[in-house]
N, C-alpha and C positions, 0 to 999 in steps of 0.2 A: 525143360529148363535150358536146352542146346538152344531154342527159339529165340528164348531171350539174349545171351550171350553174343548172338549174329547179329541183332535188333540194331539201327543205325543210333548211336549216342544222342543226346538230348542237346542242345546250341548252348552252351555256357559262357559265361560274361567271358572275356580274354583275360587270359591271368599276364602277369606282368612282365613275364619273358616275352608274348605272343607279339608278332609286329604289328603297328600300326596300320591299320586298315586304312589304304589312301584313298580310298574312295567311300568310306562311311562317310557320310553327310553332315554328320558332327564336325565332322573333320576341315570339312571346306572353308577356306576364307570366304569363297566368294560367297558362301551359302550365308555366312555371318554377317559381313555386309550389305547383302541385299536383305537380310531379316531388321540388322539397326537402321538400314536408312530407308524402308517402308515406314517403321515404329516411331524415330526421331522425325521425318517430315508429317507421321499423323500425329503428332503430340503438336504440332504447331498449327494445322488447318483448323480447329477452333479458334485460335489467340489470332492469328490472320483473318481470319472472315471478318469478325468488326472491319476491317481496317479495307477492308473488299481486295485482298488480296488471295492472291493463291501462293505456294512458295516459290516458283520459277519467278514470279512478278515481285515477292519481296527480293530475294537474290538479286534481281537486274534494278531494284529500287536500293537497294545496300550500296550496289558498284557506282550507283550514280551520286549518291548521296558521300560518297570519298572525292568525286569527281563528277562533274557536271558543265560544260557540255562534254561529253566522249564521243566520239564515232561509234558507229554500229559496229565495224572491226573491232575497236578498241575496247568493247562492252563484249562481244562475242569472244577475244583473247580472254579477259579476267576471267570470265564465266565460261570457257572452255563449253562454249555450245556452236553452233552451226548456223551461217545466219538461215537458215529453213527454218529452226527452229526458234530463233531468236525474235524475228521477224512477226510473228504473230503477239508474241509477249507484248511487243513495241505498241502495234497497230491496239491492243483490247488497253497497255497504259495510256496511250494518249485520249483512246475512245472516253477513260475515266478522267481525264482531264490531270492527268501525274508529269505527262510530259509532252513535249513538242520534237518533231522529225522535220530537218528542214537540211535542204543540200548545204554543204560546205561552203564559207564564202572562200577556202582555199584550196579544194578540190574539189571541183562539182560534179565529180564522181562519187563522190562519199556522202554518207549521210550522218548531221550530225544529233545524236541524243540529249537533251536538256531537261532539268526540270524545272516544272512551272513553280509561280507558288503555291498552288494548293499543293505540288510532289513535295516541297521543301518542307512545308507546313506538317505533313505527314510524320515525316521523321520525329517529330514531338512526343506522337503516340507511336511508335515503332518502340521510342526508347524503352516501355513496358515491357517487353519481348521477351527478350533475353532472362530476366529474370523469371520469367515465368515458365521458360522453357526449362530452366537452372530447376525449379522449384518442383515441377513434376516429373525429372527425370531423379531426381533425389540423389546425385551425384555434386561432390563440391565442387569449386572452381579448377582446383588444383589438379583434379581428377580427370574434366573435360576437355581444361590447356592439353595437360599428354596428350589426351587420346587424339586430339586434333594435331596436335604436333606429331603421334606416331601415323596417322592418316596422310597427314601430309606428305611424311617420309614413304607411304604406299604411292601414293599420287604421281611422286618422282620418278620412284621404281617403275611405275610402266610406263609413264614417258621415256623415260628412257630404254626401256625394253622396244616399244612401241615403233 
């Protein structure tokens, strides 16, 4: 019986004195956000295909559709992407006939992004969207404002950390 008394304990849940394990994975913001924003952009790749988009290419069709023509800067700020990355979105929208890239007639350094009519036309059916993303995440409206408003207040924080 001396065998057992020495025996190493069994792993028991943390009682509620025990401190927070900062590195349990539970734990993680970052672990949180990269599991909802895998989950919330594949909840949209269905409802986008019709519409022959991917989400990087609705996102730069959203910024354009507030505003139309923008610079590739000017689309690259809203969208906080890179134009490396940006750049390819551009070239596969226009190859679908969504928009036009043509220099600046007041910088011809810059490039300016526009949509065509068949981009503008789109937004018709885009307006679907949103509802249906509403509708299979089963959260209200009320529910998604916060959470995108406490996102946002994330977004700040590391800008300005940054």
């Amino acid at each position: 019986m001396a065998s057992e008394a020495s025996a190493q304990p069994e792993a028991s849940a943390p009682e509620a004195s025990d401190p927070v394990d900062l590195l349990a994975l539970e734990n993680q913001v970052c672990f949180a956000l990269a599991v909802a924003s895998r989950g919330v952009i594949g909840l949209y790749r269905p409802i986008l295909e019709p519409l022959g988009l991917t989400h990087p290419q609705y996102l730069v069709m959203l910024a354009l559709w507030q505003r139309s023509p923008r610079t590739v800067r000017d689309l690259g700020e809203a969208l906080q992407l890179e134009p490396a990355t940006l750049s390819p979105l551009l070239k596969r929208l226009e190859t679908q006939g969504y928009v036009t890239r043509t220099r600046s007639p007041r910088d011809e350094r810059a490039l300016d992004v526009a949509l065509t009519d068949s981009g503008r036309a789109l937004r018709e059916q885009a307006l679907r969207i949103p509802p249906q993303v509403v509708d299979r995440l089963g959260m209200s409206l009320d529910e998604l404002g916060a959470l995108r408003d406490r996102l946002t207040d994330v977004i700040a924080a590391v800008q300005r950390a940054g």
